[in-house]
N, C-alpha and C positions, 0 to 999 in steps of 0.2 A: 518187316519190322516197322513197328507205327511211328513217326517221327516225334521226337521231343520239340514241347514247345517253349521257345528260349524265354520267352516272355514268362511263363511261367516259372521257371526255375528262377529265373531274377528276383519274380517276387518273392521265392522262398528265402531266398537267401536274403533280402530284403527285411522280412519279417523275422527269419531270425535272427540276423544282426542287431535289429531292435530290440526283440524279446534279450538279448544276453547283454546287450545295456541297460534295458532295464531293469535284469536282476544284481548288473553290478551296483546300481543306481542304490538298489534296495536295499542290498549288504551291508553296503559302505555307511546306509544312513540307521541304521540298525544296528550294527554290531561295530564298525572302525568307531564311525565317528562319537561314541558313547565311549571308548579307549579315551583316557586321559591322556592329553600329550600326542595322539594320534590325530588330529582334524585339521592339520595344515596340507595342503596339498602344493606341493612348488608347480610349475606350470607344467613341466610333462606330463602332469597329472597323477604323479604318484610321490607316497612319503619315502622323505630322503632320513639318513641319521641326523643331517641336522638341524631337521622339522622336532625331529622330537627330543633331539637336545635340546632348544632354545625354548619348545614349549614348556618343559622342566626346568628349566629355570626361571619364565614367567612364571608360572606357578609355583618356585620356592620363593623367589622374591616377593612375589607380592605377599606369603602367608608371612616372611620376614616383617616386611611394612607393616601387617595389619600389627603384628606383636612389636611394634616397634624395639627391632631389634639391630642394634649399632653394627652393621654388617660393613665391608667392603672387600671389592674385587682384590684376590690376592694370590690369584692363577698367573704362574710365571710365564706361560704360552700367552697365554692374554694379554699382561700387562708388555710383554714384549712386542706385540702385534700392536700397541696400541703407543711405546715409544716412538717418539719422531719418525728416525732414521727409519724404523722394521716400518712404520707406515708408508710412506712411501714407497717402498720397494713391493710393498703387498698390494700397493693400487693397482700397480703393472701385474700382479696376477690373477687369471680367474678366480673367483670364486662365488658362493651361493650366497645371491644381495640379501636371503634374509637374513644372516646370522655371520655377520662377518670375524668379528674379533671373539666371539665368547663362545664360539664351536670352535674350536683348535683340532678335532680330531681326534681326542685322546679322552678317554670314557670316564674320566675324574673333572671337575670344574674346583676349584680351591678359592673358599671365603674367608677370611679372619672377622673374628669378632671380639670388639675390648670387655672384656671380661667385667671391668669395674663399673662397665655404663650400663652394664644388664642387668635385672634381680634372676635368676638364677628361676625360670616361668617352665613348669612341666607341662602347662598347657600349649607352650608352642610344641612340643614335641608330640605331643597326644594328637594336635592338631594337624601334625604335619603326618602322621603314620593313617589318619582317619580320609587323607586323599591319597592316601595307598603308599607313601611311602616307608621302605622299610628302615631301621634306625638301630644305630650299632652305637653307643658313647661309654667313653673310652676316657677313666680317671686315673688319678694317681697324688702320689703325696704333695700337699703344698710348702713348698719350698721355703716359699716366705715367713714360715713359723717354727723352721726347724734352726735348733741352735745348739750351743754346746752342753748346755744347762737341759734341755728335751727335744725329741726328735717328738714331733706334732702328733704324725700318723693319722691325720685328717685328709680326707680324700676329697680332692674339687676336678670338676669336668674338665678335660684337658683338648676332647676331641668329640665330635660330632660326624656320624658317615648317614648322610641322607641315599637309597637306593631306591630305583626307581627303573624299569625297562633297562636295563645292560648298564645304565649309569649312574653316577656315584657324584655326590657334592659332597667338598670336605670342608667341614666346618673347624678352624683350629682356635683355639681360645686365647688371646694374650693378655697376659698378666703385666701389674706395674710392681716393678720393685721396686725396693728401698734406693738403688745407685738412681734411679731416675729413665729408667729402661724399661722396656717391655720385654715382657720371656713368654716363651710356651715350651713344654713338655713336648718328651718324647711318646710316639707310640707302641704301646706294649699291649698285648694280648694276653688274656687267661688264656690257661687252658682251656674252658669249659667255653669261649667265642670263636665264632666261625671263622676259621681263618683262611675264608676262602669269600669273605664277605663284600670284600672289594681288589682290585690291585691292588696292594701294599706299595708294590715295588716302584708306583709310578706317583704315589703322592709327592707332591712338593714339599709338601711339612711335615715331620715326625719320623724322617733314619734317624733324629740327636735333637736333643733341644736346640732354642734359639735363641739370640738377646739380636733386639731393634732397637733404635735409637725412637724418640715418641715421634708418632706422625701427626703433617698436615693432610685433610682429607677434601676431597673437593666431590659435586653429589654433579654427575653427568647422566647422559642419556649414551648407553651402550648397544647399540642392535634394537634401540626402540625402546630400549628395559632400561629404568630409573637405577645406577649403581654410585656408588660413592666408591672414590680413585683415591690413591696416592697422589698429593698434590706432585709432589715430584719422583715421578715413576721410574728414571733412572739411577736413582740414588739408591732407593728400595730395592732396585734388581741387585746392584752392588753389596749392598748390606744384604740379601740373603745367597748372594754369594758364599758370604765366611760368618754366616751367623750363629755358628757351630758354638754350643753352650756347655759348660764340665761346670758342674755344681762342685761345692765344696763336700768332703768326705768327712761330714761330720762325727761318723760311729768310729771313723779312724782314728780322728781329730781327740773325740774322749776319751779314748782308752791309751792315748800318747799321754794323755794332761793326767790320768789317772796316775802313769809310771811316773812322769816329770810333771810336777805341777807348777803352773804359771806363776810371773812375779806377782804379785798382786800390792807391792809396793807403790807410795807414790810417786816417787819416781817415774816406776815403769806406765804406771798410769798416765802419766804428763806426756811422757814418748809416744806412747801409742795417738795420742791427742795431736799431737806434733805430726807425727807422720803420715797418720789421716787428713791433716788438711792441707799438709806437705803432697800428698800423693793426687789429692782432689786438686787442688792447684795444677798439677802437673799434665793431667787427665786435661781438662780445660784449655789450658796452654796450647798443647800441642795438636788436641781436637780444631780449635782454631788454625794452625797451619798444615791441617791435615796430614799430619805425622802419625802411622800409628807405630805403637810401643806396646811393649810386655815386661810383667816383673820380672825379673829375673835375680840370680844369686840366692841370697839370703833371704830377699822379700819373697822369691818365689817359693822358697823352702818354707818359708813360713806357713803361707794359704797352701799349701798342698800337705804339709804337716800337721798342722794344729789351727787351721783354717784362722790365722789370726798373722800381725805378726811380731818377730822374734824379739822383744822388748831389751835383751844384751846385745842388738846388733847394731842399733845406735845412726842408723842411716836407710835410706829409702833405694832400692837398686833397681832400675830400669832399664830395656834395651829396644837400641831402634836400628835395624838394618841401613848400611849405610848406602843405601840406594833411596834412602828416605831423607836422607841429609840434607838439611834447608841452612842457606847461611845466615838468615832470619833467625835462628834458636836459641842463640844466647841473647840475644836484643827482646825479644818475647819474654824470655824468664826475667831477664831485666824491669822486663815491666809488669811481670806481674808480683815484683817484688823479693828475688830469687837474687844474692849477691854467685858472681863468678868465683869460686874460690881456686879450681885450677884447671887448665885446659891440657892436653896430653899427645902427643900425634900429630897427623894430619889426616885429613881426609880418605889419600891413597893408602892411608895405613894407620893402623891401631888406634884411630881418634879414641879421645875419652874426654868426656866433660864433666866436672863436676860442680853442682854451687851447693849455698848454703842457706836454709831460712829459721830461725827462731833457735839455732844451734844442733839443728838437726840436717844432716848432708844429701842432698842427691846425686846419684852416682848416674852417668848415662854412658854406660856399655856402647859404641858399634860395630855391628856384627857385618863378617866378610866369609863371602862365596867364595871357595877354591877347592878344585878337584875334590870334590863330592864331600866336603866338609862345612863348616861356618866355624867361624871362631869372634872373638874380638882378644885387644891386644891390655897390656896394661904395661904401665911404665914407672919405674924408682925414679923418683926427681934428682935424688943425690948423688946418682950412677949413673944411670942414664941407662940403666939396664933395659932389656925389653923381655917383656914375657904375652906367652899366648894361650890361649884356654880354648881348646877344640871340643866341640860337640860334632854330633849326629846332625843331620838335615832334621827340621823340624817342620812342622806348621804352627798357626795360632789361632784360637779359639778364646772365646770368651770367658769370662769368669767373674765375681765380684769380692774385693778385700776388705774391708774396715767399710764399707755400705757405698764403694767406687767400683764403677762398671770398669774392669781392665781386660787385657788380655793375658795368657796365660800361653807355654808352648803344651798344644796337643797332646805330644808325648810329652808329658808330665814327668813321669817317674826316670826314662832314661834322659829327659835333660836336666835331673836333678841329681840322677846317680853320675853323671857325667865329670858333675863338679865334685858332691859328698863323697862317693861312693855308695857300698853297700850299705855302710850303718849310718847311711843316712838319719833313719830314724833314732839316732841318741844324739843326745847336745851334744856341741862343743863349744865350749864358752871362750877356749884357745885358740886361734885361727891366724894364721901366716898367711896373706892374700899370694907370696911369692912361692911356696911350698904347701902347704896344707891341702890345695886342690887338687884332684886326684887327676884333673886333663891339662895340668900348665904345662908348658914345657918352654926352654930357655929361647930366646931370640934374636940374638944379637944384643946391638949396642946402638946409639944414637950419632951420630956423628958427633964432637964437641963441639963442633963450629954452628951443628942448627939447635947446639940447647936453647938457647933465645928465643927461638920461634918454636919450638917442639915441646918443651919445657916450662910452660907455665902457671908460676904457684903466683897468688893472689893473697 
């Protein structure tokens, strides 16, 4: 048998080791690197996901800039990665140096854009599908034009899904209201849209509408890429925490006003006047001590009933869980010109505040955690009685009453049936704060000895 020669076989394998570099050489410069979003190569020498995430987002960003368009970072994974604390702790982990904070992982990247600062340009979108991206926008009714008089039924962009290689940018639109807030719309699907066009289930924006407070925005350098931030990006992760938005149910609202029609007195007109800047006052106030509150009672009947509110009810009713209790809150209302008219309880029990501005009352309800209820407490001055008004566990969401960002409970309707009942929906112009409610029930008595401190009218 004739020996092989080793020198020879070296060089084949020599030569083809080359030849099959140089046809990856060829491919690569051929067919990948003419893939948009494909031509980063991390040092291993192959593309990683988040080579071609962050090249997707240079390329939307920049078609952004050219249209100058009022964009900022508004990806909750990101902006988390990119608070203090999360920084830090993310130094001490590996990760890929090109794309550190705007690759999260996760096949959605989430933009907000102010709505009021853009003209409404179809050529950013034409422009951005002509670099292959595919485009899904998603409208629905504007808000700000629906009232009790006409429901608009004018449709403005709500959402933006840029797709592109397996991933998805979501563009959400925020609007300015009239309270001084920003809102965006929920996402809603035809029929006849793909509903398979991106996760749904992993966007940050659109299971519910939202209300923001206005932001400051600051214009950084993110992963190399020019973004405009939340100036203050923990505040923002907080507020879309519970940025949870319930419009008012105007079609309900008119066909109530239909059955009962409003006072249109002026009288009632001066009330409403009253209580709107009674309630704006009050908003303001407590924003400052970082209190937050929700209508409740009669006020909340009102915006959930006839999106307005009850002009025979003659006073303003709010509530603040008393784990929010600052001993700062009557010296506050004090100065923003609110007389104390009577104070009710204590703290460890049935507090109630109430003061007085322009002859119109506000009531401050707080509400107490026990064994899987909330209540707050209310008190006869002359008796010394004690009564307690039980609901269901709630949450709170936003809402807007008389043109004031407030909150509202979640469940609406059973913590208004809680109180009303079922016929909620008819007046009652007769109402017994100590019997008429459908969840009070009796609670003892006060001692007589702490009427003095427990008991006082102004």
């Amino acid at each position: 048998m004739p020996r092989v020669n080793r020198n020879f076989v070296l060089l084949l394998l020599l030569v083809g080791s080359c030849a099959f570099l140089l046809f990856q050489l060829h491919y690569y410069r051929k067919y990948v690197s003419k893939q948009t979003g494909f031509h980063i190569l991390n040092p291993a020498g192959h593309v990683t996901s988040s080579d071609v995430q962050w090249q997707l987002l240079k390329k939307f960003l920049s078609l952004a800039q050219h249209f100058r368009l009022p964009l900022f970072l508004a990806d909750i994974r990101a902006l988390t990665l990119l608070s203090q604390d999360a920084l830090q702790q993310h130094n001490q982990m590996p990760h890929d140096p090109q794309c550190i904070f705007l690759c999260t992982g996760q096949p959605v990247t989430s933009f907000a854009l102010y709505a009021n600062l853009w003209k409404y340009d179809p050529g950013f979108l034409l422009a951005a599908q002509q670099r292959g991206f595919e485009l899904l926008e998603l409208q629905g009714e504007d808000p700000r034009l629906a009232s009790l008089d006409t429901l608009s039924g004018r449709e403005i962009p709500l959402h933006f899904l840029f797709r592109l290689h397996g991933y998805t940018i979501h563009v959400v639109l925020l609007y300015e209201r009239s309270g001084n807030y920003l809102w965006h719309g929920a996402v809603r699907l035809n029929a006849n849209m793909d509903q398979k066009f991106a996760p749904f289930q992993l966007l940050d924006y659109g299971q519910h509408a939202g209300a923001y407070d206005r932001l400051e925005l600051i214009l950084t350098v993110v992963d190399g890429l020019d973004v405009q931030l939340p100036q203050n990006i923990s505040n923002f992760l907080m507020q879309h925490q519970h940025a949870r938005f319930l419009e008012c149910r105007h079609q309900d609202a008119r066909r109530f006003l239909q059955l009962y029609p409003d006072d249109s007195s002026a009288a009632a007109h001066d009330f409403r006047r009253k209580a709107k800047l009674l309630l704006s006052v009050a908003a303001q106030t407590l924003a400052v001590l970082h209190v937050p509150f929700w209508i409740s009672s009669g006020t909340c009947l009102g915006w959930f009933r006839q999106c307005n509110i009850i002009s025979y009810s003659q006073d303003v009713d709010i509530g603040i869980f008393i784990s929010d209790f600052r001993p700062d809150i009557v010296a506050a209302f004090r100065d923003a010109g609110l007389s104390l008219k009577h104070k009710f309880g204590k703290v460890e029990d049935s507090l109630e505040l109430s003061f007085l501005s322009d002859d119109v009352k506000l009531d401050i309800f707080f509400f107490y955690k026990h064994e899987g209820v909330m209540w707050n407490g209310g008190t006869q001055a002359k008796s010394g009685r004690k009564f307690k008004y039980v609901f269901a566990p709630f949450t709170l969401c936003w809402a807007e009453l008389l043109e004031v960002k407030v909150r509202v409970p979640c469940e609406t309707l059973d913590y208004v049936m809680a109180n009303y009942g079922v016929f909620w929906n008819v007046p009652v112009r007769s109402w017994d704060w100590k019997t008429s409610p459908r969840n009070v029930i009796e609670n003892g008595m006060w001692p007589s000895k702490e009427w003095a401190e427990l008991i006082q009218v102004y």
